[in-house]
gemmi code that builds the backbone of each chain (N, CA, C; Angstrom):
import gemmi

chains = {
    "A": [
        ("UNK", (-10.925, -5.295, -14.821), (-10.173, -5.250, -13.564), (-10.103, -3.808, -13.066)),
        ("UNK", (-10.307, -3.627, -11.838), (-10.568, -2.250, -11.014), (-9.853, -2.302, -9.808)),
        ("UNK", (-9.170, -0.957, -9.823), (-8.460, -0.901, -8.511), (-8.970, 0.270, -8.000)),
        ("UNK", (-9.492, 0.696, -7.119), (-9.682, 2.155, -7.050), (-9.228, 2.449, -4.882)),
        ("UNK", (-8.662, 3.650, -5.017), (-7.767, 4.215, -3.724), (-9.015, 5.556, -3.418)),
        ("UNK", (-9.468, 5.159, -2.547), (-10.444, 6.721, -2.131), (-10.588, 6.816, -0.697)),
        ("UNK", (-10.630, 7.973, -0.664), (-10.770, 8.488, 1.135), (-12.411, 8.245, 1.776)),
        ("UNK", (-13.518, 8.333, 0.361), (-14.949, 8.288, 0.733), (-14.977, 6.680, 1.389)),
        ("UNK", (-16.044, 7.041, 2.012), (-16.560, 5.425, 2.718), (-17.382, 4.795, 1.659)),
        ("UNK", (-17.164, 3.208, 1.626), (-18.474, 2.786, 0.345), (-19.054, 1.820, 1.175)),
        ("UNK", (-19.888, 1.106, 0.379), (-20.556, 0.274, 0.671), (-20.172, -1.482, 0.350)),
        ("UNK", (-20.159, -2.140, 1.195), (-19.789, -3.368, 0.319), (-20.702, -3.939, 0.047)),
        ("UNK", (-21.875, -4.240, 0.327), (-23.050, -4.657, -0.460), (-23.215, -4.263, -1.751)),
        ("UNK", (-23.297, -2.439, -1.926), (-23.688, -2.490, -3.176), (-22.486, -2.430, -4.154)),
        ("UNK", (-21.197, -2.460, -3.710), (-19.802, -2.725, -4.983), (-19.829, -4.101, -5.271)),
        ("UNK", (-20.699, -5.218, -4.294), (-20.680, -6.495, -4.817), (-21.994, -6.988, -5.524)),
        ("UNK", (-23.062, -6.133, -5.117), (-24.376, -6.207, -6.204), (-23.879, -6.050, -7.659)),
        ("UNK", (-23.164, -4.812, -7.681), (-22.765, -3.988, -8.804), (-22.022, -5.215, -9.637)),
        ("UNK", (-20.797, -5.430, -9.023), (-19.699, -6.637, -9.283), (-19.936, -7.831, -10.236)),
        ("UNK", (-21.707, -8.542, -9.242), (-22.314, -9.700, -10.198), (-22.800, -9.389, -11.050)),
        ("UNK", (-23.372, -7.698, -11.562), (-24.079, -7.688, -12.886), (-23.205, -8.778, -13.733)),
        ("UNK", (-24.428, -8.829, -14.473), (-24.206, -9.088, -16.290), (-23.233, -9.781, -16.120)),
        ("UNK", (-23.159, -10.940, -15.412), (-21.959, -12.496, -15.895), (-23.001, -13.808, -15.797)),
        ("UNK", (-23.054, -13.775, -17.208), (-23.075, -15.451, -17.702), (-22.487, -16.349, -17.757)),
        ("UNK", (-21.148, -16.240, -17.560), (-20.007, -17.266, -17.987), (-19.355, -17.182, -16.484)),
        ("UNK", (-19.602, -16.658, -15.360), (-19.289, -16.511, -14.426), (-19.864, -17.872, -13.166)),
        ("UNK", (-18.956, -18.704, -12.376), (-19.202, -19.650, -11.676), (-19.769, -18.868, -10.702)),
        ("UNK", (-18.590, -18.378, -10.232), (-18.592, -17.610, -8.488), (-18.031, -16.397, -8.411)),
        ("UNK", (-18.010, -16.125, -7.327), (-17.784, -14.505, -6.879), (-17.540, -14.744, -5.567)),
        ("UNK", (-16.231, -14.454, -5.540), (-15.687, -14.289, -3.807), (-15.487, -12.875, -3.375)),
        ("UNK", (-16.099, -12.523, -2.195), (-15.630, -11.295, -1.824), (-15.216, -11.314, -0.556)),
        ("UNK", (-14.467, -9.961, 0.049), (-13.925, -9.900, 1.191), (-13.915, -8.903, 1.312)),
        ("UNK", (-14.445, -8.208, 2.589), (-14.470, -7.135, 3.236), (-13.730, -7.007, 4.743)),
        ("UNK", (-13.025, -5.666, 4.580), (-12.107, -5.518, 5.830), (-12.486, -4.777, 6.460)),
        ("UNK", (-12.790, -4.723, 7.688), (-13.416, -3.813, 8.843), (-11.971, -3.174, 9.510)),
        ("UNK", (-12.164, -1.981, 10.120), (-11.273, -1.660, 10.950), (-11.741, -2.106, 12.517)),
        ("UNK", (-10.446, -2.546, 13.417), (-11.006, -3.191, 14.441), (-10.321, -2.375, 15.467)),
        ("UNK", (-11.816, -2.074, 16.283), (-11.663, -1.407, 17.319), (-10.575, -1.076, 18.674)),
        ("UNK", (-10.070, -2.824, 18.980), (-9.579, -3.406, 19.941), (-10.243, -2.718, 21.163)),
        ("UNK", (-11.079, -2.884, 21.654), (-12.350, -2.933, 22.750), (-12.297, -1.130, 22.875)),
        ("UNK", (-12.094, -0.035, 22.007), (-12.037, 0.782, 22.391), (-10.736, 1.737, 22.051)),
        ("UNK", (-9.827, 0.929, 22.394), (-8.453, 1.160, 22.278), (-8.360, 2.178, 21.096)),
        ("UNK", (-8.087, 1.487, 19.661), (-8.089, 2.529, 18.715), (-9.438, 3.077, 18.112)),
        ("UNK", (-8.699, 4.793, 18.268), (-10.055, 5.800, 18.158), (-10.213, 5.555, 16.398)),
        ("UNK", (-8.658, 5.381, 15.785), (-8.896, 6.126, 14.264), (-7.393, 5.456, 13.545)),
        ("UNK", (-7.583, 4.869, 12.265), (-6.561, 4.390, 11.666), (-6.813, 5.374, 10.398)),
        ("UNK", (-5.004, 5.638, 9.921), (-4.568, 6.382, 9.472), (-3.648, 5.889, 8.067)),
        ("UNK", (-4.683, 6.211, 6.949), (-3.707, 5.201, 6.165), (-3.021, 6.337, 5.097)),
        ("UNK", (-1.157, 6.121, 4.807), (-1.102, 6.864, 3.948), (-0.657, 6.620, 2.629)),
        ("UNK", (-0.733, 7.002, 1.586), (-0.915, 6.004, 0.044), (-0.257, 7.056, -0.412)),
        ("UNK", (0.636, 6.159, -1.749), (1.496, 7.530, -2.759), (0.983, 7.582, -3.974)),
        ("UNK", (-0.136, 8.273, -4.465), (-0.861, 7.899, -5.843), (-0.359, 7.677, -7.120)),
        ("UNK", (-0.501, 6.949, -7.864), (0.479, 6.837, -9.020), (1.222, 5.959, -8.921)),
        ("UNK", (1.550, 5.548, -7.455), (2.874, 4.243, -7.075), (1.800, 3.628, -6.405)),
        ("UNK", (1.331, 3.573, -5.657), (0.409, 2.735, -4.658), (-0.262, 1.749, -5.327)),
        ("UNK", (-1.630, 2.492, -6.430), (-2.215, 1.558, -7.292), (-1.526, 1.013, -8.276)),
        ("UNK", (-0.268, 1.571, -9.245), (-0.125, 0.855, -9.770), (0.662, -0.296, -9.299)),
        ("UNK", (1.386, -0.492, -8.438), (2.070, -1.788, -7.183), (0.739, -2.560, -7.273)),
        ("UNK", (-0.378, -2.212, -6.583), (-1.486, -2.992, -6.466), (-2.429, -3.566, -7.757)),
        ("UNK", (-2.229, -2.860, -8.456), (-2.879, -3.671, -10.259), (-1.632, -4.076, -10.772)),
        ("UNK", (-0.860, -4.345, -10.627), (0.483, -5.185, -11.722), (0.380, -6.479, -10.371)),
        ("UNK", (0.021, -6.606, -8.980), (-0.237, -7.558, -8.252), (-1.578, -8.151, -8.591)),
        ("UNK", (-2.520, -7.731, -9.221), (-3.699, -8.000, -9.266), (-3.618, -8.717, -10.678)),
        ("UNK", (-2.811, -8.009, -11.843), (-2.878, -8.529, -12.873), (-1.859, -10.201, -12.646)),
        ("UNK", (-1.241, -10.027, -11.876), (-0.748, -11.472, -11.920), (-1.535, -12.410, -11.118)),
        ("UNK", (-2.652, -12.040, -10.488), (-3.245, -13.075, -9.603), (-4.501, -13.251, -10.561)),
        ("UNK", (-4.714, -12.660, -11.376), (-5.888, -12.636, -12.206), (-5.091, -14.093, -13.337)),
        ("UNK", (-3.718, -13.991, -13.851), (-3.344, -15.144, -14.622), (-2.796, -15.997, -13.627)),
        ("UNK", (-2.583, -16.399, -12.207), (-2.271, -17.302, -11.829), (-3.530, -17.774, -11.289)),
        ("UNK", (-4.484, -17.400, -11.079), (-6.229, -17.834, -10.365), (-7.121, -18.333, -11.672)),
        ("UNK", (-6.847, -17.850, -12.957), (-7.313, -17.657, -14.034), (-8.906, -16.960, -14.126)),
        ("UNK", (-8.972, -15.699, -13.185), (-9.757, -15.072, -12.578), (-9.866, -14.209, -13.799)),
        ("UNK", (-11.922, -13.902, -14.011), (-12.452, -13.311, -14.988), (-12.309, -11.759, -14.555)),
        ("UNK", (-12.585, -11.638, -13.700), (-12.547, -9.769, -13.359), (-12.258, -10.074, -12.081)),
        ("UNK", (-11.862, -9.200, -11.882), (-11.493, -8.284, -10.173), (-11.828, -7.021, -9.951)),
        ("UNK", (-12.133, -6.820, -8.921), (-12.288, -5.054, -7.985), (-11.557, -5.275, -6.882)),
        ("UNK", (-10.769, -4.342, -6.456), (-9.980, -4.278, -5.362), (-10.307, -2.127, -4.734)),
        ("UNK", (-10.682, -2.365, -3.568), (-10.791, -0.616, -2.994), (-10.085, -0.891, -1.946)),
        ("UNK", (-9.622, 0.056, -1.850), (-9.007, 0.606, -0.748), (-9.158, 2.064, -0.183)),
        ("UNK", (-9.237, 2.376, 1.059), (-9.850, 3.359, 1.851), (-8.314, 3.626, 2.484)),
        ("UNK", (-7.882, 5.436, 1.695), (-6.901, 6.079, 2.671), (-7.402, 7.123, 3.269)),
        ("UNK", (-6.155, 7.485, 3.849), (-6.927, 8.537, 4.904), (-7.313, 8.509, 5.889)),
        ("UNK", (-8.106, 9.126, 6.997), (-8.730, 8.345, 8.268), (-9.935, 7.858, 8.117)),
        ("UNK", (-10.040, 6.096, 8.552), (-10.853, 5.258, 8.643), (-11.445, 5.001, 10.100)),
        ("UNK", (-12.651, 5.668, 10.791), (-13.184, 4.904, 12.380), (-13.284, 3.459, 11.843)),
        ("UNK", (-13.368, 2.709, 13.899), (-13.639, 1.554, 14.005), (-14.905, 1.240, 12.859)),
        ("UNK", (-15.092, 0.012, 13.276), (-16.160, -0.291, 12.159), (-16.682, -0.001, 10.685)),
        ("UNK", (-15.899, 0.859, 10.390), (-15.725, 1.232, 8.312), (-15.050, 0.171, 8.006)),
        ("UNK", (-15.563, -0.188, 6.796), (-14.758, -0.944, 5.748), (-13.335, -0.019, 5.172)),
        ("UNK", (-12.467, -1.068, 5.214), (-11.259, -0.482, 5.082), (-10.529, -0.200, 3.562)),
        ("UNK", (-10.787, -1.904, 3.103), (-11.056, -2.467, 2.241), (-11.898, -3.524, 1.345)),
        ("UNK", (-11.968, -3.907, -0.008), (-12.822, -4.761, -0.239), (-11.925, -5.607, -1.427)),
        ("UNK", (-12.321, -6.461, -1.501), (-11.718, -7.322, -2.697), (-13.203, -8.781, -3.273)),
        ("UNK", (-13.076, -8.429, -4.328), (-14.256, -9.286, -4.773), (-13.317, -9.902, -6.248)),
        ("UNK", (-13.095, -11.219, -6.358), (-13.006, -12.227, -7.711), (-13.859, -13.188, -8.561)),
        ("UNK", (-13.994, -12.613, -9.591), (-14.515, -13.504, -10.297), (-14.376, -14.716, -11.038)),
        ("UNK", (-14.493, -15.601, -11.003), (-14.249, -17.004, -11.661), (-14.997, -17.672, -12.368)),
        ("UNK", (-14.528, -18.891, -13.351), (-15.511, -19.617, -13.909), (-16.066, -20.491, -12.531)),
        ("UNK", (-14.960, -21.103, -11.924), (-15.225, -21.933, -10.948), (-14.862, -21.532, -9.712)),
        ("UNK", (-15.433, -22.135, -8.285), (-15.329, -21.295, -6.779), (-13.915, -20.931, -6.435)),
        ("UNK", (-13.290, -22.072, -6.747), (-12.078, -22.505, -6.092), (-11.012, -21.183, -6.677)),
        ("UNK", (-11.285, -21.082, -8.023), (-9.926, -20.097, -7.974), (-10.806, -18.673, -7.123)),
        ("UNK", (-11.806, -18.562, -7.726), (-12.091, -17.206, -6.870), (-12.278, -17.096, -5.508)),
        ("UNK", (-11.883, -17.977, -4.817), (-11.599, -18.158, -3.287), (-10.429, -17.988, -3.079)),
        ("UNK", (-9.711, -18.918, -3.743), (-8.167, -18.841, -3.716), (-7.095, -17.360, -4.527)),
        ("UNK", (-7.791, -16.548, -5.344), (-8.036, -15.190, -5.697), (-8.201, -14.410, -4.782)),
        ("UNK", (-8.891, -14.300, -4.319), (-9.424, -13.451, -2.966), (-8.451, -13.721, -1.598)),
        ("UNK", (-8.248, -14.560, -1.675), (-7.375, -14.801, -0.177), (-5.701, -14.200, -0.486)),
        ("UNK", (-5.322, -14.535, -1.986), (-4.132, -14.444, -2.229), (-4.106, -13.174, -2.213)),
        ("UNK", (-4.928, -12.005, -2.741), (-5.053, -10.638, -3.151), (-4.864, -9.652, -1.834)),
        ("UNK", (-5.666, -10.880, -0.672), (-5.403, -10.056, 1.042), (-4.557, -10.336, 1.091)),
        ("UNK", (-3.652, -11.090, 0.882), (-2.470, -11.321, 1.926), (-1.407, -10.141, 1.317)),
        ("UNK", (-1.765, -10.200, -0.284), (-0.740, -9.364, -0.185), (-0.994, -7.808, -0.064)),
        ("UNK", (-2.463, -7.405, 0.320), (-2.430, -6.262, 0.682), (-2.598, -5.397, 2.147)),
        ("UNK", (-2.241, -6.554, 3.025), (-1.939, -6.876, 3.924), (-0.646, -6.773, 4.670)),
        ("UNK", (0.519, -7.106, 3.593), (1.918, -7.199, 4.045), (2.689, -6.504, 3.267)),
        ("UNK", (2.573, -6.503, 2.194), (3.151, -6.277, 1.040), (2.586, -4.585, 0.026)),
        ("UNK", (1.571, -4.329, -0.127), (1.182, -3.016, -0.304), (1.605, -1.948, 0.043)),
        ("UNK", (2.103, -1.288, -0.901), (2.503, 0.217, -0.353), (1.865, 1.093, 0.286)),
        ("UNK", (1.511, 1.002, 1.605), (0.463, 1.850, 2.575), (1.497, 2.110, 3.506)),
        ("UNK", (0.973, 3.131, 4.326), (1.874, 3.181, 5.867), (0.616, 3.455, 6.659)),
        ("UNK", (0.638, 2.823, 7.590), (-0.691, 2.698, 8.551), (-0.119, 3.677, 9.801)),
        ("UNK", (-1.297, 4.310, 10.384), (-0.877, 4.593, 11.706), (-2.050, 4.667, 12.502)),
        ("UNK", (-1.791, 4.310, 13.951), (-3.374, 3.639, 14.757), (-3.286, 5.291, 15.527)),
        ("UNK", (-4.251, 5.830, 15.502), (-4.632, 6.836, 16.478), (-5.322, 6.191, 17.635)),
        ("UNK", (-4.377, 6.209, 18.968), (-5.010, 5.335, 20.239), (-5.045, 6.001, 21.490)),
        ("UNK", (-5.670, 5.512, 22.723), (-6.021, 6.462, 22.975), (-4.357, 6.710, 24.184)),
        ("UNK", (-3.721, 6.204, 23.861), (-2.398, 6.740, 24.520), (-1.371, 7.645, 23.546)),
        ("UNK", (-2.174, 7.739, 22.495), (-1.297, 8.607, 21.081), (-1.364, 7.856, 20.030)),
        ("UNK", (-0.233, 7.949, 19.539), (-0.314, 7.064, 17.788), (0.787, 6.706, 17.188)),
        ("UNK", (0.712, 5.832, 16.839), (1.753, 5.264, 16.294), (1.745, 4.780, 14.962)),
        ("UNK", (3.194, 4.383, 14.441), (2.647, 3.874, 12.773), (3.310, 2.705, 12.666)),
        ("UNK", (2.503, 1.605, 12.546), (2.773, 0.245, 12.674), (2.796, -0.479, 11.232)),
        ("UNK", (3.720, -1.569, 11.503), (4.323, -2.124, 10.379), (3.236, -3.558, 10.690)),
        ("UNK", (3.622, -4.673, 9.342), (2.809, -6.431, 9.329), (3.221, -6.592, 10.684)),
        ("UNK", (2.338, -7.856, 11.117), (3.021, -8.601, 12.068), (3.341, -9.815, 11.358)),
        ("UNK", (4.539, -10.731, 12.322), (4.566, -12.043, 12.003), (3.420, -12.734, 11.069)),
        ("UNK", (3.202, -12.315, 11.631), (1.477, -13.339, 10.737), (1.251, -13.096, 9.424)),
        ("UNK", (0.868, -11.586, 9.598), (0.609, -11.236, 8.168), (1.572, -11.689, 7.088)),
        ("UNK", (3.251, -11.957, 7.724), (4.698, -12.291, 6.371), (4.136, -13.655, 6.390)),
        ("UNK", (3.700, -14.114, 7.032), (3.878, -16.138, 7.087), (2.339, -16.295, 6.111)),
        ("UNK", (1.723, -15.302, 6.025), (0.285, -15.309, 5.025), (0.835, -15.093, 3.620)),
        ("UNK", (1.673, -14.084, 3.878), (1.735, -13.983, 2.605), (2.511, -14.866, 1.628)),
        ("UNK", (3.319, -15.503, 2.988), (4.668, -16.318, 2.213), (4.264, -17.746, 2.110)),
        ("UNK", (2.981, -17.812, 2.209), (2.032, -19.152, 1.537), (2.128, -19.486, 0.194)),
        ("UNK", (2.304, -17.951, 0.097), (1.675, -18.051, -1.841), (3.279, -18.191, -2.461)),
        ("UNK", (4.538, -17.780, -2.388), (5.461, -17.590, -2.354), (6.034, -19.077, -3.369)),
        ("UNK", (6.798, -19.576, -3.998), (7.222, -20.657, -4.638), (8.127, -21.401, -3.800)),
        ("UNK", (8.116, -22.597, -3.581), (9.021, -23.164, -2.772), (10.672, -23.294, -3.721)),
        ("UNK", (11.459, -23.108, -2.959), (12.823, -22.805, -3.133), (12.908, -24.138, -3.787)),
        ("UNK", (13.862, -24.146, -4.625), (14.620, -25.271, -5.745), (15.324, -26.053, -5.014)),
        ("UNK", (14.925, -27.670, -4.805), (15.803, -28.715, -4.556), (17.005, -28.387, -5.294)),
        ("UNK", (18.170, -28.414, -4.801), (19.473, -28.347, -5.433), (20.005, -29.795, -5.775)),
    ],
    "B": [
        ("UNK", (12.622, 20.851, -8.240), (12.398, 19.216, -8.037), (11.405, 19.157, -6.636)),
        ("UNK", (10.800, 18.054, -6.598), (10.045, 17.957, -5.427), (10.107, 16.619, -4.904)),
        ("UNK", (10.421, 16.864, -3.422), (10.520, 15.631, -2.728), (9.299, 15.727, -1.790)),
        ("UNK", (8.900, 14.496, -1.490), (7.839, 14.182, -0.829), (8.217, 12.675, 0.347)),
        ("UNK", (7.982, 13.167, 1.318), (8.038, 11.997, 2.676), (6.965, 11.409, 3.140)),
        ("UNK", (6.729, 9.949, 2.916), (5.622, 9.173, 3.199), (5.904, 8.725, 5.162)),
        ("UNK", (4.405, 8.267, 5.208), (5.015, 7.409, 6.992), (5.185, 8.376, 7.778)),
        ("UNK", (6.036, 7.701, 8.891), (6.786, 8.199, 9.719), (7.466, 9.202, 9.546)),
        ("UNK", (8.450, 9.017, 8.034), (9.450, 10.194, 7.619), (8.535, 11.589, 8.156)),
        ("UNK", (7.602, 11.320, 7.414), (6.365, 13.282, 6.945), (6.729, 13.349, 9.187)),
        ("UNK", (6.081, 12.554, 9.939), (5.927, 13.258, 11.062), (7.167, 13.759, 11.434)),
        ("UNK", (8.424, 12.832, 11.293), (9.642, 13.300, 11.928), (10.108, 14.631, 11.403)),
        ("UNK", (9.923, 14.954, 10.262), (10.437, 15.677, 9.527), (9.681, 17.539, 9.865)),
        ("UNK", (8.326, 16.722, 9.730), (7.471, 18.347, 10.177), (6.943, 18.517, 9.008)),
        ("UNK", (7.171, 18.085, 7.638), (6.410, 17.871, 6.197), (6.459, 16.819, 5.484)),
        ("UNK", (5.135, 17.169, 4.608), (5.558, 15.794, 3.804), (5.699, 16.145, 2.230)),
        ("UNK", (5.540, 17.452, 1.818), (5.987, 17.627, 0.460), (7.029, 18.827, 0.585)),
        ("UNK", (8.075, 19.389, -0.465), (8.229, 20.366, -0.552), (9.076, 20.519, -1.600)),
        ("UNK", (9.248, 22.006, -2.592), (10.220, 21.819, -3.458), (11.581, 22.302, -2.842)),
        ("UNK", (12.739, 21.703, -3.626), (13.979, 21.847, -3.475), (14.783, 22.292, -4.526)),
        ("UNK", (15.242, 23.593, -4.185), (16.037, 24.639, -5.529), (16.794, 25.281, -5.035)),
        ("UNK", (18.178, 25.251, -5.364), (18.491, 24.684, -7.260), (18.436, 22.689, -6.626)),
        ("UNK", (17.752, 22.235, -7.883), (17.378, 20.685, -7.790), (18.893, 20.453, -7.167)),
        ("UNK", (18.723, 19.181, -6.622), (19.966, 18.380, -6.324), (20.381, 17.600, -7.345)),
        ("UNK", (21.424, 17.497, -7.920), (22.062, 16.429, -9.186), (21.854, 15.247, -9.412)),
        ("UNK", (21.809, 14.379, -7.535), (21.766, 13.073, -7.405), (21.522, 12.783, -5.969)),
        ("UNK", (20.827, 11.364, -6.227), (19.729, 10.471, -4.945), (20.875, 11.219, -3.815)),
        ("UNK", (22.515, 10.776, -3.911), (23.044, 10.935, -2.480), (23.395, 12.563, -2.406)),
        ("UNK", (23.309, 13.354, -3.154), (23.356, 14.653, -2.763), (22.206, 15.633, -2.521)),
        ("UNK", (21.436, 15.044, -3.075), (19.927, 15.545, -2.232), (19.854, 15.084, -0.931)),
        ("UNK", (20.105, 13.703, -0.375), (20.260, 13.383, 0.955), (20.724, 14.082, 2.633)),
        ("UNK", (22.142, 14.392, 1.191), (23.224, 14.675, 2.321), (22.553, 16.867, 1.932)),
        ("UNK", (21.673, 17.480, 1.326), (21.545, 18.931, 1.531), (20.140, 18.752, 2.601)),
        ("UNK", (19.423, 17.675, 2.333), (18.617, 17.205, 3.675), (18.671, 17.232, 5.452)),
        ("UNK", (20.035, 16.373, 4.954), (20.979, 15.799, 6.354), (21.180, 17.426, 6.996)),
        ("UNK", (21.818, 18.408, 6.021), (22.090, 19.761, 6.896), (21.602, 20.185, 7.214)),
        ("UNK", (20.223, 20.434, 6.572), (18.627, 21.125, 7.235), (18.678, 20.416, 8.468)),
        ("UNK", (18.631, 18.980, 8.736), (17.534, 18.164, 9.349), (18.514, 16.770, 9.802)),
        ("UNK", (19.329, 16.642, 10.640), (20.568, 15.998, 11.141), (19.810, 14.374, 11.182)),
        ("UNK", (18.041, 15.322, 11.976), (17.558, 13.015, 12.231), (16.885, 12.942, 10.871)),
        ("UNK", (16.413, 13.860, 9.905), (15.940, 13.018, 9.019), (16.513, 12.782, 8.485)),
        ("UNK", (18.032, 12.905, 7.864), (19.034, 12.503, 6.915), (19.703, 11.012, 7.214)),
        ("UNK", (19.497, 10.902, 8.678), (19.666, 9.835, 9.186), (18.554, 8.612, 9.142)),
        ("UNK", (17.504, 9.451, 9.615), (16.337, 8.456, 8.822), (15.710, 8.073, 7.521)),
        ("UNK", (16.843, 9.065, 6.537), (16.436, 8.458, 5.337), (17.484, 7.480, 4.673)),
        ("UNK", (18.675, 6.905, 5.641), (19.465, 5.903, 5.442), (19.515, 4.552, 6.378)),
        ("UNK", (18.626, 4.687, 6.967), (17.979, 4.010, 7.876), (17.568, 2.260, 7.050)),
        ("UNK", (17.899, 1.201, 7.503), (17.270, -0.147, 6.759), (15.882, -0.325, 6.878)),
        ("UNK", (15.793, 0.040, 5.002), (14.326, -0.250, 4.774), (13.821, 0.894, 4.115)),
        ("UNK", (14.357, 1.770, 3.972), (13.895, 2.918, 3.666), (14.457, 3.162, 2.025)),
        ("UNK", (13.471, 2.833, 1.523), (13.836, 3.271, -0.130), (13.279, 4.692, -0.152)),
        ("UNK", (13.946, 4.679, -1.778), (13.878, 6.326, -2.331), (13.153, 5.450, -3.928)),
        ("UNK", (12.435, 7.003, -4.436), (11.472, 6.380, -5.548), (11.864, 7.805, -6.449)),
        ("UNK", (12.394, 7.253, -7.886), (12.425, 8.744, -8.710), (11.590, 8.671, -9.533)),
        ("UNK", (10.247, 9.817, -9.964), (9.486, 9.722, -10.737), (8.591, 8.233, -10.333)),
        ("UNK", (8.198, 8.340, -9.076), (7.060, 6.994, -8.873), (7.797, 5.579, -9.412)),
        ("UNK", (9.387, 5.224, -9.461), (10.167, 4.130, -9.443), (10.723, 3.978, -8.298)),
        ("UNK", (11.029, 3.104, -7.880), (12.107, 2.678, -6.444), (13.466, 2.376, -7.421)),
        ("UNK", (14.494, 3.420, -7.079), (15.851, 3.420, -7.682), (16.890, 2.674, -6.185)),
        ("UNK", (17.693, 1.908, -6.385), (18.543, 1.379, -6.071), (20.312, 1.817, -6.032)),
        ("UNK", (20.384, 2.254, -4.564), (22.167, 3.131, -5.295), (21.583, 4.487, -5.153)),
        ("UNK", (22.541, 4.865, -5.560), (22.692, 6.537, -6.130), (22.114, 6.637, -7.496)),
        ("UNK", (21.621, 7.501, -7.466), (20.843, 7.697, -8.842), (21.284, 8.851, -9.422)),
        ("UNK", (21.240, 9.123, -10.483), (21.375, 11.001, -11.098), (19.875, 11.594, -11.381)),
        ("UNK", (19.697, 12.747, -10.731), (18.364, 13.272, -10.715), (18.145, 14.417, -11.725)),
        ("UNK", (16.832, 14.015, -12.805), (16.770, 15.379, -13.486), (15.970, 16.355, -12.919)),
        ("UNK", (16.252, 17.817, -13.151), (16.375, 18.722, -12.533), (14.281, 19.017, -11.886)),
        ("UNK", (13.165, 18.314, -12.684), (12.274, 18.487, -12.456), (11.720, 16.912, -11.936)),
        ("UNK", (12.771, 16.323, -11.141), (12.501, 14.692, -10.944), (11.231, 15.379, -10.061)),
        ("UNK", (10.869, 13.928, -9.503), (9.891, 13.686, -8.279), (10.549, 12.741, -7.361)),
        ("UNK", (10.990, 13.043, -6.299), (11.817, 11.719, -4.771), (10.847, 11.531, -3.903)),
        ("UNK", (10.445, 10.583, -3.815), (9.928, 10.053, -2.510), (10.841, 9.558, -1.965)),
        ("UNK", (10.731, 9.326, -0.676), (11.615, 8.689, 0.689), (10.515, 7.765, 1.109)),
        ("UNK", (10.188, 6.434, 0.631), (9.182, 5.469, 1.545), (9.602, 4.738, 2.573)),
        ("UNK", (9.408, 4.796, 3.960), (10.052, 4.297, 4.902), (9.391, 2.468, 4.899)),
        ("UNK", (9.900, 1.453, 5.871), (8.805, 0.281, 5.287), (7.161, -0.010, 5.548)),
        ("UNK", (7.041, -0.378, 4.170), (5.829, -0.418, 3.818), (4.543, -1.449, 4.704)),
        ("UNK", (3.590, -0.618, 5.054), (3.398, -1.285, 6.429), (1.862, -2.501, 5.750)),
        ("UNK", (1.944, -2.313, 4.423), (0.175, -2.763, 3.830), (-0.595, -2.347, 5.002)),
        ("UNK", (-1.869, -2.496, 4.195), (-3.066, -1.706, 4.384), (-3.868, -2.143, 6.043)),
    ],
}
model = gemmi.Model(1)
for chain_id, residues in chains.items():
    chain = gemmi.Chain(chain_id)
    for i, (resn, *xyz) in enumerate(residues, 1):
        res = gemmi.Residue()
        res.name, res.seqid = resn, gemmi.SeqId(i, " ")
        for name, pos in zip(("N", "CA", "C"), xyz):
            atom = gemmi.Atom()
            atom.name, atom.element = name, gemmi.Element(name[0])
            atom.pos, atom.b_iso = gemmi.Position(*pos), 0.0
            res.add_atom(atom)
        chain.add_residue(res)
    model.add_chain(chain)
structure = gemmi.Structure()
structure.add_model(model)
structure.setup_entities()
């Protein structure tokens, strides 16, 4: 299991070439790659800021529990701080499984919560200035999928 | 001791690391020698939502600080 926080740009092709080496016992491999999105122009530059030492480890003690609730063989999770242009990968998340289903369901659970829930502070450099923006609606109602339903009393 | 301001805090503030000597004793008296420097960030670091972290923990309350702690001020956490 790999978490790694870097300012360099990577590649997601080759962290997911890399990823499938050498698994025999491996069903599937889900990956997900996050682009930064332009909005037609609008934002020049997103701004991400991370506290090292707290950031990843928040994000691998989340990873280690989705790895025993998915029953997921390995994981890689990157994340890109710092300033990211439109069109860079932001992030990546790739799971491994015996079978598709958890490593689909691995992968989706792992965005949501790094999505809403991750210790980042974002800020959009636009072209009216910048601001530092929090989840939206959406992103809490993603994450609160995975969440346990409250106890019939 | 060294405090460090993530987010928003670092812009409002004008930094985002710096040391503080003689250390402060505790979470609310480091706050309030903040507050005198800096009237809106003392205010924005009591602000809802805004935890404090000693030594890379999120402490709850007032805390007692040793003299070479580490404080962050994380305002809310916006994920990636």
């Amino acid at each position: 299991m790999t978490v790694r926080l870097q300012t360099e740009p990577f590649d997601p092709g080759a962290e997911l070439s890399a990823f499938c080496q050498d698994r025999r016992e491996t069903g599937g491999v889900v990956s997900f790659t996050g682009l930064v999105r332009g909005e037609a122009g609008a934002v020049e530059m997103l701004e991400l800021d991370a506290y090292p030492g707290f950031t990843d480890r928040a994000i691998a003690e989340e990873a280690e529990a989705a790895a025993a609730r998915f029953a997921l063989q390995d994981l890689l999770i990157i994340h890109r701080v710092g300033h990211i242009a439109p069109g860079e990968a932001v992030v990546f998340v790739a799971c491994a499984a015996a079978h598709r289903r958890e490593a689909f369901e691995g992968a989706d659970f792992l965005m949501d919560y790094l999505k809403s829930r991750a210790p980042f502070w974002k800020k959009s450099h636009e072209r009216g200035g910048a601001r530092w923006i929090e989840p939206t609606a959406r992103d809490y109602q993603d994450a609160a999928r995975w969440d346990a339903p409250e106890e019939a009393r | 001791m060294r405090v460090l301001l993530f987010g928003r805090l670092g812009d409002l503030a004008g930094w985002r690391e710096r040391r503080i000597e003689p250390p402060a004793a505790s979470l609310s008296a480091l706050r309030r020698r903040l507050s005198e420097e800096d009237a809106a960030l003392g205010d924005a670091l009591v602000a809802p939502g805004v935890h404090a972290a000693v030594d890379k923990a999120v402490v709850r309350g007032d805390a007692a600080l040793p003299p070479a702690a580490e404080i962050a001020f994380l305002p809310p956490m916006s994920g990636g």
